[in-house]
C-alpha positions as CSV (number, residue, x, y, z in Angstrom):
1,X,219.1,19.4,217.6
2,X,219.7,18.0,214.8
3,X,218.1,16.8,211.7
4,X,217.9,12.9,211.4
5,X,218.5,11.2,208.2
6,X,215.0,10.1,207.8
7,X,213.5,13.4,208.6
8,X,215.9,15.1,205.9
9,X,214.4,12.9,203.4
10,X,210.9,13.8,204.7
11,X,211.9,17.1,204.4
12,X,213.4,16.7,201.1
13,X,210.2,14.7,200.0
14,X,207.8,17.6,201.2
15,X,209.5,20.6,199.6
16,X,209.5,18.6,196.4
17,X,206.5,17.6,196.5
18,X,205.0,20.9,197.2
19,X,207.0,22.2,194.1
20,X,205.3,19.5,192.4
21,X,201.8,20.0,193.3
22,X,201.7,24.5,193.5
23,X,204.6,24.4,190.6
24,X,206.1,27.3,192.3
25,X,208.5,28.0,195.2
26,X,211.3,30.2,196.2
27,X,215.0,30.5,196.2
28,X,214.9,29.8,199.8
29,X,213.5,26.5,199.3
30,X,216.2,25.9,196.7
31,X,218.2,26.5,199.2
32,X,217.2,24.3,202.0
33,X,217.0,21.0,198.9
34,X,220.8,22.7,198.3
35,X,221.8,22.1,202.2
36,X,219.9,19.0,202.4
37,X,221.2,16.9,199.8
38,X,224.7,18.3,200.3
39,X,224.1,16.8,204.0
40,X,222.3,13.4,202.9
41,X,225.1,12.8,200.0
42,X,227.9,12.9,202.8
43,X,225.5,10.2,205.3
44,X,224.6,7.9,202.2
45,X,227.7,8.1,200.4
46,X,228.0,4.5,200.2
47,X,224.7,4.0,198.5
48,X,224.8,3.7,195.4
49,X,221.2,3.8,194.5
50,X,219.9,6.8,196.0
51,X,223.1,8.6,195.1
52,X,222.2,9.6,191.4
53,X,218.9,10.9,192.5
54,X,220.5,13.2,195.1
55,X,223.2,14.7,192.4
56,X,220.0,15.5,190.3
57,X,218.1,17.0,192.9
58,X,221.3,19.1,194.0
59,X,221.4,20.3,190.3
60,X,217.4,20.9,189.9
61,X,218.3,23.5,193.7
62,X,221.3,25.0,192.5
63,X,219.5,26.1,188.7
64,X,216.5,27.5,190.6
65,X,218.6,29.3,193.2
66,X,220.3,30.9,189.1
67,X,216.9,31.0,187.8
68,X,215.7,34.8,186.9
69,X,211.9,32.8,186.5
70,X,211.7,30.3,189.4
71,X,208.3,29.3,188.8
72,X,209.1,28.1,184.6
73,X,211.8,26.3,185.8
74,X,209.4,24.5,188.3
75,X,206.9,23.7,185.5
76,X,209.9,22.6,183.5
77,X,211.0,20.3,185.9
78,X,207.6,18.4,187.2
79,X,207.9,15.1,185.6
80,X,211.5,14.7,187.1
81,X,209.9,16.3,190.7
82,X,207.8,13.4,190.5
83,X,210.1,11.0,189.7
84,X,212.3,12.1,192.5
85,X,209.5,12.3,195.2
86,X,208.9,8.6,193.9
87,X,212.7,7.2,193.9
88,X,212.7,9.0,197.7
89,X,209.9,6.7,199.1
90,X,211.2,4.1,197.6
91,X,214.7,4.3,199.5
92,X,212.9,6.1,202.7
């Protein structure tokens, strides 16, 4: 069955936020936020607002699936994880 859109974001939101909060996570997890925003860009391609946030996201997955240290580009990245976790309660 299927994901629906609001429990992708959730899902998006979660793994974020847990990147956020243990500032570490694996290259499966960049993964999933790599198949997740790939399938929530295609649903909200018309919105305009969320949009930007989900190209930034799909940038943040695909550097830390290339990242030889995972967890430094995690640190790196927490005030924009924040940001992002923000911006998707906001739209969700």
């Amino acid at each position: 069955m299927p994901l629906s859109q609001q429990d992708q974001f959730s899902l998006l939101r979660d793994i974020l936020s847990n990147h956020q909060s243990d500032c570490c996570g694996s290259v499966a997890e960049c993964e999933q936020l790599e198949r997740l925003v790939k399938s929530l860009m295609v649903q909200t391609n018309s919105d305009r607002q969320i949009q930007p946030v989900l190209e930034e996201i799909y940038r943040y997955s695909q550097n830390g699936i290339a990242s030889p240290e995972l967890d430094q580009h995690i640190e790196s990245n927490q005030q924009e994880l924040s940001q992002w976790v923000s911006q998707i309660n906001q739209y969700s």
